[in-house]
PDB file of N, CA, C, O and CB in Angstrom:
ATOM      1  N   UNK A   1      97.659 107.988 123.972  1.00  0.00           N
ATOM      2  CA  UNK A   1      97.952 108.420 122.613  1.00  0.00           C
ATOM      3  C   UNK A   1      98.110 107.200 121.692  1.00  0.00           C
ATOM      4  O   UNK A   1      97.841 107.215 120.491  1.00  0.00           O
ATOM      5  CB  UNK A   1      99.231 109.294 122.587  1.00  0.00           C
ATOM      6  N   UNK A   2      98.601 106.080 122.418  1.00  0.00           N
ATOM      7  CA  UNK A   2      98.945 104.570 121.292  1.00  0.00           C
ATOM      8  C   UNK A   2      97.789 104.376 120.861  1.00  0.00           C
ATOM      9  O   UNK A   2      97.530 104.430 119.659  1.00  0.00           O
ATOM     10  CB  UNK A   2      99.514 102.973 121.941  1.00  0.00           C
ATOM     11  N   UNK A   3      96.745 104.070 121.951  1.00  0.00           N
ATOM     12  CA  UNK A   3      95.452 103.791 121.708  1.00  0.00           C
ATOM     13  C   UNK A   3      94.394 104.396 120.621  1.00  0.00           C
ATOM     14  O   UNK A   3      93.618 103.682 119.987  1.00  0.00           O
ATOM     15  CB  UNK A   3      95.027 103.974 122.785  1.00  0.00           C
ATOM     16  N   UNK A   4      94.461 105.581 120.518  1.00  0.00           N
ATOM     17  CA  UNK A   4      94.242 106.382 119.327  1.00  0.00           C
ATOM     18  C   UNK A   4      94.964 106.188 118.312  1.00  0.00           C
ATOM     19  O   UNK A   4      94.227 106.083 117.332  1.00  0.00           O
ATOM     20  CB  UNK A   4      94.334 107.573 119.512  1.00  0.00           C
ATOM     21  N   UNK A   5      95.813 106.108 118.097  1.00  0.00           N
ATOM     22  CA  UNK A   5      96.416 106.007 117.040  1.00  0.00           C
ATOM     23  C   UNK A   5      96.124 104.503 116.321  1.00  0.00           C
ATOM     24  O   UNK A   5      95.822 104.249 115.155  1.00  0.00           O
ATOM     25  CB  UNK A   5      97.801 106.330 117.374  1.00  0.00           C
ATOM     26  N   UNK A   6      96.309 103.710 117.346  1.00  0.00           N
ATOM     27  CA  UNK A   6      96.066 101.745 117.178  1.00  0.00           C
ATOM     28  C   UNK A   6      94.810 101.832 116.214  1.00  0.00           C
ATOM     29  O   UNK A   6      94.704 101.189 115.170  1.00  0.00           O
ATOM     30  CB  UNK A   6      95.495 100.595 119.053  1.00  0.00           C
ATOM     31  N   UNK A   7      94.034 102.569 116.632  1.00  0.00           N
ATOM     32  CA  UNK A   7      92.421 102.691 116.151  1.00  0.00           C
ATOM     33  C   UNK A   7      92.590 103.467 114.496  1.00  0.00           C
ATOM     34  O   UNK A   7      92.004 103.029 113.507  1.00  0.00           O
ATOM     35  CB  UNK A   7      91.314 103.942 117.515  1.00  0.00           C
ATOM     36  N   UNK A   8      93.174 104.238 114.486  1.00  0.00           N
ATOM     37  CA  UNK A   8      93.545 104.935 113.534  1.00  0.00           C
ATOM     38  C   UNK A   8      93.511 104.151 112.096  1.00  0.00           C
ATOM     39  O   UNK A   8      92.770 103.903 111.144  1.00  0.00           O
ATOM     40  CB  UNK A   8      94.794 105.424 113.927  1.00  0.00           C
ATOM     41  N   UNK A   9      95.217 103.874 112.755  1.00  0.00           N
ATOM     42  CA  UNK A   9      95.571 103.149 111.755  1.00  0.00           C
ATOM     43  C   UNK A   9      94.859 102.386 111.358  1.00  0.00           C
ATOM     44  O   UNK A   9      94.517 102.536 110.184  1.00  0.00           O
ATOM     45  CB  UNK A   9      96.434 102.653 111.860  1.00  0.00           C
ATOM     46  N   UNK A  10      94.335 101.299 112.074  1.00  0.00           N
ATOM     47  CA  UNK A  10      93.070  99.634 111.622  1.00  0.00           C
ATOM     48  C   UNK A  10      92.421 100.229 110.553  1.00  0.00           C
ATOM     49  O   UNK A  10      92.427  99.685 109.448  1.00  0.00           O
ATOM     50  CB  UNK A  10      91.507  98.984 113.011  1.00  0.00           C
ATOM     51  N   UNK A  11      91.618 101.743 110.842  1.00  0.00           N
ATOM     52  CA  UNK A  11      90.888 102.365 110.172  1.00  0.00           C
ATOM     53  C   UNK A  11      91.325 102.608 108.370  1.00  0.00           C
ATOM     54  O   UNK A  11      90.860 102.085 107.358  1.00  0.00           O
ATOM     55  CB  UNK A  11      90.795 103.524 111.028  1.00  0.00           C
ATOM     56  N   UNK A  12      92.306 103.535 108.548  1.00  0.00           N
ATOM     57  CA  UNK A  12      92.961 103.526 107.759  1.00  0.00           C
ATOM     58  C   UNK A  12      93.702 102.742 106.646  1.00  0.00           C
ATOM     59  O   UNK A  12      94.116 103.224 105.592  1.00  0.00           O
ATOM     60  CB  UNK A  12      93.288 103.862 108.207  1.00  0.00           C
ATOM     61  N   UNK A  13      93.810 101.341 107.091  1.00  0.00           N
ATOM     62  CA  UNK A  13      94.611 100.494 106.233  1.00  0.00           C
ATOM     63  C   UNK A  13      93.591  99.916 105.792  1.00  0.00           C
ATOM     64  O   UNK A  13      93.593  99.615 104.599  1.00  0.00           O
ATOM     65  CB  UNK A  13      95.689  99.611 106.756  1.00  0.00           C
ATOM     66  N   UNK A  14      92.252  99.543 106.744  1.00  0.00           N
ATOM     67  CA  UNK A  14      91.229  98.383 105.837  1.00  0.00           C
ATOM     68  C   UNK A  14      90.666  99.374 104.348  1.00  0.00           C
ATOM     69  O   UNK A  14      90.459  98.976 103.201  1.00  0.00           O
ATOM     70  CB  UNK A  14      89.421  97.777 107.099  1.00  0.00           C
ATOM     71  N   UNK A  15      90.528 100.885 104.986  1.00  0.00           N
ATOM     72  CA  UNK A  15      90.008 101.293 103.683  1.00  0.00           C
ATOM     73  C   UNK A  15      91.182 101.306 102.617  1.00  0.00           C
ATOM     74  O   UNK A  15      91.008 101.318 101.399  1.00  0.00           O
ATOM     75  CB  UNK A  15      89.321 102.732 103.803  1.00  0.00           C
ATOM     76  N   UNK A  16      91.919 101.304 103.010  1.00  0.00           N
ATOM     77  CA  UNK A  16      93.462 101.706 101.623  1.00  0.00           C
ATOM     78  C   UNK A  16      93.252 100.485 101.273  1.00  0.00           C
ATOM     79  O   UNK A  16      92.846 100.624 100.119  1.00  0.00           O
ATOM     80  CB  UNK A  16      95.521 102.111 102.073  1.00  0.00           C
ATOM     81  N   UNK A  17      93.258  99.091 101.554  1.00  0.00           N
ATOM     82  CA  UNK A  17      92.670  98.347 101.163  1.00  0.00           C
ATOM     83  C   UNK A  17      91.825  98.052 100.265  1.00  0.00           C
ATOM     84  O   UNK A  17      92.037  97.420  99.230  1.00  0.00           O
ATOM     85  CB  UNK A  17      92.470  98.199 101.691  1.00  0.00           C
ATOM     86  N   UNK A  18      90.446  98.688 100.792  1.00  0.00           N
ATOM     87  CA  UNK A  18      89.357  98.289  99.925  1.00  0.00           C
ATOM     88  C   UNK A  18      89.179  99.253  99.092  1.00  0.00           C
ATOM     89  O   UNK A  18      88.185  99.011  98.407  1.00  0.00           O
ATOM     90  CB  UNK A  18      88.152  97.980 100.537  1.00  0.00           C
ATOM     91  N   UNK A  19      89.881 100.664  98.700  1.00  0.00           N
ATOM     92  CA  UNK A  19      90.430 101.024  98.143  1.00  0.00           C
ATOM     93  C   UNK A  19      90.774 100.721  96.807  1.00  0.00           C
ATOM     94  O   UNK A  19      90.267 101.152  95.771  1.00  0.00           O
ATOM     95  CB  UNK A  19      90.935 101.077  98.719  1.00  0.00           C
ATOM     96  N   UNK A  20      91.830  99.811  96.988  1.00  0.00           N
ATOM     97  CA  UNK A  20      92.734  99.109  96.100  1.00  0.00           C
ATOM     98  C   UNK A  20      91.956  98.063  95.563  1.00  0.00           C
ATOM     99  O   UNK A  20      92.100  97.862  94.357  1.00  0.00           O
ATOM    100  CB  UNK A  20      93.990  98.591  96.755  1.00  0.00           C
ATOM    101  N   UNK A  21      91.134  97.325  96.206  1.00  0.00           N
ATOM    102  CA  UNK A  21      90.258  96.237  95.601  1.00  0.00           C
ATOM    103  C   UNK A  21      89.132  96.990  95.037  1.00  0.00           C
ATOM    104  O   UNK A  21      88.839  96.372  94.013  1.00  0.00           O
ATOM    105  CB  UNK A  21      89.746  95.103  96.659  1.00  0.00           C
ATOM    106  N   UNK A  22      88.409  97.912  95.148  1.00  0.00           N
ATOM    107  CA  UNK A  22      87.647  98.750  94.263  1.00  0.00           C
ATOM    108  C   UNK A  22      88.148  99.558  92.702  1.00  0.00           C
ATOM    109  O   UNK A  22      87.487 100.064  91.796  1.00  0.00           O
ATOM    110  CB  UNK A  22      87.290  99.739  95.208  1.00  0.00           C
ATOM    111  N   UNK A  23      89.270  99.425  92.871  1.00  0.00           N
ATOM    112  CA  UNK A  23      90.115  99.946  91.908  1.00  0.00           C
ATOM    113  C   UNK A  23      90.576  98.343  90.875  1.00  0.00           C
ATOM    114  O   UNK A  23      90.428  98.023  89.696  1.00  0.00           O
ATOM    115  CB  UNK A  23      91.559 100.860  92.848  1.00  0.00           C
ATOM    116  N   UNK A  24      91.046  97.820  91.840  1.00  0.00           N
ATOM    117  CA  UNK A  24      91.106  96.266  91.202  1.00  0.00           C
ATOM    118  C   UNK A  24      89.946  95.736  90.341  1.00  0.00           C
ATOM    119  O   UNK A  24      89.917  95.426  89.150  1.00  0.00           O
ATOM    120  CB  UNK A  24      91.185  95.208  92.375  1.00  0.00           C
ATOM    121  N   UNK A  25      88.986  95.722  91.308  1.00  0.00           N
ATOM    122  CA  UNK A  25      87.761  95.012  90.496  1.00  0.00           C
ATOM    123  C   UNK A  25      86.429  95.742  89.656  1.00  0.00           C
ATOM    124  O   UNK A  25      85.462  95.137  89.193  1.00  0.00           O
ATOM    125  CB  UNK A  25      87.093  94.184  91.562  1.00  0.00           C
ATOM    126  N   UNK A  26      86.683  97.217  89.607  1.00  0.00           N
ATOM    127  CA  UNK A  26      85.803  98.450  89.440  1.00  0.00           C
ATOM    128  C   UNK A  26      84.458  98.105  89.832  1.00  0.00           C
ATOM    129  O   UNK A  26      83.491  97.729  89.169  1.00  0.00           O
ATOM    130  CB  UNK A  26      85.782  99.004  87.990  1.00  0.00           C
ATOM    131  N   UNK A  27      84.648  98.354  91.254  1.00  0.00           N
ATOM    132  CA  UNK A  27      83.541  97.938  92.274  1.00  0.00           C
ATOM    133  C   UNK A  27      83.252  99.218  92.977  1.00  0.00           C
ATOM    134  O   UNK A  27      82.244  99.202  93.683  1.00  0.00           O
ATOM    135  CB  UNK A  27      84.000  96.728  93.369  1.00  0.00           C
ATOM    136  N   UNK A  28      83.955 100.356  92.925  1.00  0.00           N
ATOM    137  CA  UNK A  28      84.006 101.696  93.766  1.00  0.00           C
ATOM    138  C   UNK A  28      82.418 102.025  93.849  1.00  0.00           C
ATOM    139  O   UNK A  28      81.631 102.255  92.931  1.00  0.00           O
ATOM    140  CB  UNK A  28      84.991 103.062  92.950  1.00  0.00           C
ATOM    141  N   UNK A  29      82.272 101.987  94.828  1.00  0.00           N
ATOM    142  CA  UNK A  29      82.949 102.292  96.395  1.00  0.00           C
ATOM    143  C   UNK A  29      81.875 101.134  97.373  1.00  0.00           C
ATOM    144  O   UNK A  29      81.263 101.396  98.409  1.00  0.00           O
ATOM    145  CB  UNK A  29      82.682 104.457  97.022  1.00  0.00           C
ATOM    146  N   UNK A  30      81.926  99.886  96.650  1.00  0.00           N
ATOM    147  CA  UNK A  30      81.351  99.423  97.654  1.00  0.00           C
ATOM    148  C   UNK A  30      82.089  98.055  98.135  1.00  0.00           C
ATOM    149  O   UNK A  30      81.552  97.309  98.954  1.00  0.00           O
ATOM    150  CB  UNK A  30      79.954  99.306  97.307  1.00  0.00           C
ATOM    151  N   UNK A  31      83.367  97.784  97.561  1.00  0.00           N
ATOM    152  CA  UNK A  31      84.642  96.784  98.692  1.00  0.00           C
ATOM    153  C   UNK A  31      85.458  97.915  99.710  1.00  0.00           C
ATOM    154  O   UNK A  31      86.274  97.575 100.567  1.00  0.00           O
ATOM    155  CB  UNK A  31      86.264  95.824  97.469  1.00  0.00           C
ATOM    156  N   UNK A  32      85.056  99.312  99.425  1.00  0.00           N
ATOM    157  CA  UNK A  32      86.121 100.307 100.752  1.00  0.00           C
ATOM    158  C   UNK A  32      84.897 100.491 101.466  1.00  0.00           C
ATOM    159  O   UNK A  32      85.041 100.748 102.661  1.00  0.00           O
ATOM    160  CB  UNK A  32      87.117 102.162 100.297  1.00  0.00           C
ATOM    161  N   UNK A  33      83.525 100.412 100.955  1.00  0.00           N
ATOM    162  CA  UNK A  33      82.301 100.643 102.223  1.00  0.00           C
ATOM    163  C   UNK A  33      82.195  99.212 103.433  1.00  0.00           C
ATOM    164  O   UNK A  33      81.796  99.043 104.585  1.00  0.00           O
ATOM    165  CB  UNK A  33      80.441 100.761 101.253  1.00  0.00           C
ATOM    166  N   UNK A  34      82.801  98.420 102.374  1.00  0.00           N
ATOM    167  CA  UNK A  34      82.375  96.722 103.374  1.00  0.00           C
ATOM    168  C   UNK A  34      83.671  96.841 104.081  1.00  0.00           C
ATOM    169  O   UNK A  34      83.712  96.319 105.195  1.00  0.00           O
ATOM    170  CB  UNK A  34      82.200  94.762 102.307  1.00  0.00           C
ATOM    171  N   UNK A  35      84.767  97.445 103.632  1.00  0.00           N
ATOM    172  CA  UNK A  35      86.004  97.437 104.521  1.00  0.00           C
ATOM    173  C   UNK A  35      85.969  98.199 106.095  1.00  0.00           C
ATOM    174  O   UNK A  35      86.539  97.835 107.123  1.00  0.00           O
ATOM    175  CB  UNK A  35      87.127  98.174 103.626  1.00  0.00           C
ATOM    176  N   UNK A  36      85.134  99.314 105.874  1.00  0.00           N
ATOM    177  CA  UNK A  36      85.118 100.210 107.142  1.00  0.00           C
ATOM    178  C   UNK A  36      84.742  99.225 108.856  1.00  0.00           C
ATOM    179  O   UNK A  36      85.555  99.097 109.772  1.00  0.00           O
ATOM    180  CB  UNK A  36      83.690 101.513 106.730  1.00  0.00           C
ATOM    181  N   UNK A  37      83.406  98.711 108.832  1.00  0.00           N
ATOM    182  CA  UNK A  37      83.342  98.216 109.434  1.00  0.00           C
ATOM    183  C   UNK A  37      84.526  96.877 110.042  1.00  0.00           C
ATOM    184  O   UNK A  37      84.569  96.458 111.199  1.00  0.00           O
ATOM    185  CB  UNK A  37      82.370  98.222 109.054  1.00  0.00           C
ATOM    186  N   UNK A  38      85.394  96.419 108.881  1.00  0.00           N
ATOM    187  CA  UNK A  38      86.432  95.490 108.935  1.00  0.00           C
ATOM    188  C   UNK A  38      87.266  96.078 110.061  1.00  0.00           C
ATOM    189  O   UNK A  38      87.692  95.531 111.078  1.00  0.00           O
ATOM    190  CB  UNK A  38      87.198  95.300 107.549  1.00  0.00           C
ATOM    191  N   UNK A  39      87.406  97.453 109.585  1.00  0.00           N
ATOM    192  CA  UNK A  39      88.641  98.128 110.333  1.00  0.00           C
ATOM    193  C   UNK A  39      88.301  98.344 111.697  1.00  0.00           C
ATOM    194  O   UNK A  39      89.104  98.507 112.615  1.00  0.00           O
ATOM    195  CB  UNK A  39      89.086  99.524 109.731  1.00  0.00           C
ATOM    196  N   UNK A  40      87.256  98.338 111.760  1.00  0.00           N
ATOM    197  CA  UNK A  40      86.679  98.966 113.437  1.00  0.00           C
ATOM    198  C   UNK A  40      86.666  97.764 114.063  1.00  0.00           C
ATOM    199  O   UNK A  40      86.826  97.738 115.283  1.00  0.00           O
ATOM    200  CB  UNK A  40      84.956  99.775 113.644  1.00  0.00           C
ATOM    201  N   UNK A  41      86.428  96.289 113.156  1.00  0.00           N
ATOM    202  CA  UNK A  41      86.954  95.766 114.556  1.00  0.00           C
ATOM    203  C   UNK A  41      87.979  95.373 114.883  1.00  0.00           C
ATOM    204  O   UNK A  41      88.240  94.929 116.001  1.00  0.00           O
ATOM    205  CB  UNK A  41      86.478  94.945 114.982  1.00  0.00           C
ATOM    206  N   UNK A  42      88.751  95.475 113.929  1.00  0.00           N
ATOM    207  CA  UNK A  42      90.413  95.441 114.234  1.00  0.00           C
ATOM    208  C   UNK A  42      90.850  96.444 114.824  1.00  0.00           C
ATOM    209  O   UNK A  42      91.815  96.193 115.547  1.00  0.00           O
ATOM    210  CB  UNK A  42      91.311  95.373 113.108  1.00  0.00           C
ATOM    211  N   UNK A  43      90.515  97.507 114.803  1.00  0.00           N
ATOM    212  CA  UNK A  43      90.917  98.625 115.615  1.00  0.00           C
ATOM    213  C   UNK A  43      90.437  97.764 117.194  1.00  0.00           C
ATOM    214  O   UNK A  43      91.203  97.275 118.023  1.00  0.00           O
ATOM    215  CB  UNK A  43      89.969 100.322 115.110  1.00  0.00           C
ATOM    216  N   UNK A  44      89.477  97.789 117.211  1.00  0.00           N
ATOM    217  CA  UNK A  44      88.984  97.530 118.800  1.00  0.00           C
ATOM    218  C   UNK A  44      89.797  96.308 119.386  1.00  0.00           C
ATOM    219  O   UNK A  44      90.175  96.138 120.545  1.00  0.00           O
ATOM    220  CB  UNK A  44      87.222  97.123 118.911  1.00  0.00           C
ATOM    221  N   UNK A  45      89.939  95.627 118.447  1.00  0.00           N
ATOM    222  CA  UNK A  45      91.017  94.199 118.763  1.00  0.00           C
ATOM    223  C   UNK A  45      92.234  94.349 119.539  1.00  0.00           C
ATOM    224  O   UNK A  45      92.716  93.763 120.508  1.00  0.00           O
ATOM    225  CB  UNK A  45      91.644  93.568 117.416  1.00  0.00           C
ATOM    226  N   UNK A  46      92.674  95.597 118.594  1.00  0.00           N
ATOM    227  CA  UNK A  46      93.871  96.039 119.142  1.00  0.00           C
ATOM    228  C   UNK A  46      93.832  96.827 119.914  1.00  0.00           C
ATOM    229  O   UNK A  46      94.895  97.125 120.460  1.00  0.00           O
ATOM    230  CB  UNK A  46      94.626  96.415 118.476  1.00  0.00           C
ATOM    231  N   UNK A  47      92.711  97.453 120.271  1.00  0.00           N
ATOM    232  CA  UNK A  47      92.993  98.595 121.252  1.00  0.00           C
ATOM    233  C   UNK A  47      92.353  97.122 122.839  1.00  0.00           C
ATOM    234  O   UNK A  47      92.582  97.161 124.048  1.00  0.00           O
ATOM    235  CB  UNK A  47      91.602 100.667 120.767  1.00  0.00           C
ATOM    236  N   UNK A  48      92.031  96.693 122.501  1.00  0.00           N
ATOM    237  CA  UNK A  48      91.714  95.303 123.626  1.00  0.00           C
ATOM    238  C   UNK A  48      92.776  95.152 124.394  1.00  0.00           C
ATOM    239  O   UNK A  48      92.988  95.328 125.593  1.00  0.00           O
ATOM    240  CB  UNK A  48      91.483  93.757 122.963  1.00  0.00           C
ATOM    241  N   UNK A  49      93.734  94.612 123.032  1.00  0.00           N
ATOM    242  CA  UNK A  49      95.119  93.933 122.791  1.00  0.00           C
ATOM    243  C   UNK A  49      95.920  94.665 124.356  1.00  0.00           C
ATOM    244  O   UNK A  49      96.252  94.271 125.474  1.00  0.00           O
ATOM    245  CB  UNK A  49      95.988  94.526 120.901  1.00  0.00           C
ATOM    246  N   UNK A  50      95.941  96.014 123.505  1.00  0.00           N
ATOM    247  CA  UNK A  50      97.249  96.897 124.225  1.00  0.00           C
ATOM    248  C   UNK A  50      96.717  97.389 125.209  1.00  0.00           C
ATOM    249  O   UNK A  50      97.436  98.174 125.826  1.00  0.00           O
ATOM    250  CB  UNK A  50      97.979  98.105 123.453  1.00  0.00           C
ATOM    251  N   UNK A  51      95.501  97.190 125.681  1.00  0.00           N
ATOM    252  CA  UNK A  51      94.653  97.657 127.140  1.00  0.00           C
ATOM    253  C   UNK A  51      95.052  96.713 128.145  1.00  0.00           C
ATOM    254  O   UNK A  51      94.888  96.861 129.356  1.00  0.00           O
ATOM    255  CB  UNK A  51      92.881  97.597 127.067  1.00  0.00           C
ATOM    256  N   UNK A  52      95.685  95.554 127.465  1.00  0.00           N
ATOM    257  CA  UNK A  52      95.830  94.280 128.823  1.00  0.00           C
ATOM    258  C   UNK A  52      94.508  93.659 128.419  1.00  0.00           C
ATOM    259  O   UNK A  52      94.651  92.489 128.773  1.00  0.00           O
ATOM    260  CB  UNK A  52      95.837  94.905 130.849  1.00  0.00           C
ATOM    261  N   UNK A  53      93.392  93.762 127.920  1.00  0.00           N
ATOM    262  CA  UNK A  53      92.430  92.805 128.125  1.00  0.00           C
ATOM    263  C   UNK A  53      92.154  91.413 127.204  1.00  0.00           C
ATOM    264  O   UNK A  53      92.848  90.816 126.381  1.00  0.00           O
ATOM    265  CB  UNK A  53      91.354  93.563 128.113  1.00  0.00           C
ATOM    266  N   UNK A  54      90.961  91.219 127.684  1.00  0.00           N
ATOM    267  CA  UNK A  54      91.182  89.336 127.070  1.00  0.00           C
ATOM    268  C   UNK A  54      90.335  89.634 125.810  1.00  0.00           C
ATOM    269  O   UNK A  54      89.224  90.139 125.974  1.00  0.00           O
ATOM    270  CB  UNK A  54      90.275  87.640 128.294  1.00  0.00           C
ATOM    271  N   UNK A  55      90.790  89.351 124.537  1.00  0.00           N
ATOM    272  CA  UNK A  55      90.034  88.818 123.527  1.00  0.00           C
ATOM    273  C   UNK A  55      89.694  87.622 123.193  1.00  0.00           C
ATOM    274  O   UNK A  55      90.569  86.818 123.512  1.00  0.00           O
ATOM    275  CB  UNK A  55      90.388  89.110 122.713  1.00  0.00           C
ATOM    276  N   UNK A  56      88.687  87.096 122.622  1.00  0.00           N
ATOM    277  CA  UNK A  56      88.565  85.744 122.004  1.00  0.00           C
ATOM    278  C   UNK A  56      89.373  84.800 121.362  1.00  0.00           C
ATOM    279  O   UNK A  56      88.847  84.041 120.549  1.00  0.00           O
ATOM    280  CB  UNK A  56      87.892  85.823 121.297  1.00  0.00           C
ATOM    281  N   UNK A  57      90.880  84.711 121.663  1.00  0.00           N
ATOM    282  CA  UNK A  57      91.098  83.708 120.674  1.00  0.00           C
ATOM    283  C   UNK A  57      92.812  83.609 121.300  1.00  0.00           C
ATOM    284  O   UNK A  57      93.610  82.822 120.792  1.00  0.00           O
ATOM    285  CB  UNK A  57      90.717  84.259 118.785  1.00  0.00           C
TER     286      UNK A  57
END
């Protein structure tokens, strides 16, 4: 259930994010389209993270 959720959230915050910078810079909707992919790999980072496994760095 963490694991889902870990993913979730990443998801969730890069777009609230880019979001906010589309709104910032009246760029809608293409700093929350470049964000999505952001989030997925932070999601996966973390779902790495909390799996026990090795990431890069």
């Amino acid at each position: 259930m963490r694991l889902g959720v870990e993913m979730v959230a990443a998801m969730v915050i890069a777009v609230v994010i880019g979001w906010g910078l589309d709104k910032l810079f009246h760029t809608s909707p293409w700093l929350m389209i470049l964000m999505v992919p952001v989030g997925m790999v932070a999601g996966l980072r973390n779902l790495l993270r909390a799996s026990g496994g090795k990431t890069g760095g």
